[in-house]
C-alpha positions as CSV (number, residue, x, y, z in Angstrom):
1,X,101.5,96.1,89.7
2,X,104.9,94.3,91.7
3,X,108.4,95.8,90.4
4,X,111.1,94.3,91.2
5,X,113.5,95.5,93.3
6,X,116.0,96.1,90.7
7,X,114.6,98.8,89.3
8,X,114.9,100.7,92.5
9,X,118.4,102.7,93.1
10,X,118.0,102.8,96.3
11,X,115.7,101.0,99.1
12,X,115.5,102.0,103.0
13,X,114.4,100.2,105.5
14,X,110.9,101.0,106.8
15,X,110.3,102.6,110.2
16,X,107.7,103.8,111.9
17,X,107.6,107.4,113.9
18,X,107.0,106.7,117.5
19,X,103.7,108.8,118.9
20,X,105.8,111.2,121.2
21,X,108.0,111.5,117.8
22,X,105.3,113.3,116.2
23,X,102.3,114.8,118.6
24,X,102.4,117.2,121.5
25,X,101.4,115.1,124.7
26,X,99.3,117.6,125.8
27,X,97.5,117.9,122.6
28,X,94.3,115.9,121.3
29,X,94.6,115.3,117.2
30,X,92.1,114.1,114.6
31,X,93.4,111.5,112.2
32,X,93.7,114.5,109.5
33,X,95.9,116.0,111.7
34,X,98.3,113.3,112.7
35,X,98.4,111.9,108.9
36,X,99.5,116.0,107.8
37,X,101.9,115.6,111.2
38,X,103.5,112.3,110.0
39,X,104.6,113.9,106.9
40,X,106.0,116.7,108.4
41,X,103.6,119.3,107.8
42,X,101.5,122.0,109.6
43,X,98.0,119.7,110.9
44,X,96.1,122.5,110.1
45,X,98.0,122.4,106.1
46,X,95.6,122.8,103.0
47,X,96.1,119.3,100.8
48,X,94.1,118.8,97.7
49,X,91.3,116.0,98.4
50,X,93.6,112.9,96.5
51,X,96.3,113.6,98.9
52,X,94.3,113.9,101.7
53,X,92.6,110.6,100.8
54,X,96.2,109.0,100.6
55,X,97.9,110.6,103.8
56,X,95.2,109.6,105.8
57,X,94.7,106.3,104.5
58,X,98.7,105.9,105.7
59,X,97.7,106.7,109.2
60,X,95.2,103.9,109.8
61,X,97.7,101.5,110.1
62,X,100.2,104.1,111.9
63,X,97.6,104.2,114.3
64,X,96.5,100.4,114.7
65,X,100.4,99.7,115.3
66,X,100.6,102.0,118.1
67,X,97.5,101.4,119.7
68,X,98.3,100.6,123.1
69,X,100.4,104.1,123.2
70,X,97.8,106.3,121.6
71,X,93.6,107.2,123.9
72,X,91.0,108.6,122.3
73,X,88.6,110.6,123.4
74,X,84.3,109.9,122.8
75,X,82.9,111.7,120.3
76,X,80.1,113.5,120.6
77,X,77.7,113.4,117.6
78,X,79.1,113.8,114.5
79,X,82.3,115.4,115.7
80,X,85.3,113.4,114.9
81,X,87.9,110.8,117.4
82,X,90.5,112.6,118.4
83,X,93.4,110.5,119.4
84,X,96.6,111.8,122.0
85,X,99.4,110.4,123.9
86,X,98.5,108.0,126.4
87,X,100.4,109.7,129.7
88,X,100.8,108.8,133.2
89,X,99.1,112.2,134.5
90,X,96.1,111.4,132.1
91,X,95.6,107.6,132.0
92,X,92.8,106.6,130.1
93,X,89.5,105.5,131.8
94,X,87.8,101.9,131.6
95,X,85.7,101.7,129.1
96,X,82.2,101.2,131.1
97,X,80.2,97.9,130.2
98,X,77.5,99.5,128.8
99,X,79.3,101.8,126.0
100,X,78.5,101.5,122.3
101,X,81.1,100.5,121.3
C-alpha cells in the first residue's frame, strides 16, 4: 500500500550502478550472480529462497535498462544466460536470421 512521503526521514535519490561498476569485464555472470553483485555480496553467497526471489527480481529491470551495455551468451539446453560486459575486444556477434529467438 502507497505511504506518503512524510513518514519517511529520509529519501535518496535513486541511481542505478553502471555494468563496469559492478562485473568483471572479463567475466560472464548468471542473473543470480549479478543480482547477489548489485547488493554487494559474494555471487557465489548462500540467500534463503524469499531473498533470492526478491534480489533477482531487482535485477530484471537493472538489466533491461542497460541492455545495450550488457551480451549474452546462447545457452545450451537447460543451462542458464549468462550476461557480461559488452567490450571492444569481444563485440558481440549478429544474431543470424534463422535463430530461435
Amino acid at each position: 500500500m502507497p505511504k506518503p512521503k512524510s513518514e519517511f526521514e529520509t529519501l535518496y535519490p535513486y541511481q542505478l550502478y553502471e555494468p563496469e561498476d559492478v562485473l568483471d569485464a572479463g567475466m560472464m555472470y548468471t542473473v543470480s550472480e549479478i543480482a547477489r553483485l548489485l547488493q554487494g555480496l559474494d555471487p557465489e553467497a548462500r540467500l534463503d529462497a524469499d531473498s533470492e526471489d526478491r534480489v533477482v527480481a531487482w535485477t530484471i529491470p537493472w538489466l533491461m535498462a542497460h541492455a545495450d551495455e550488457l551480451v549474452i551468451n546462447d545457452p545450451v539446453g537447460d543451462e542458464p544466460g549468462y550476461f557480461g560486459v559488452a567490450s571492444d575486444d569481444r563485440p558481440p556477434e549478429e544474431i543470424p536470421d534463422d535463430a530461435d529467438v
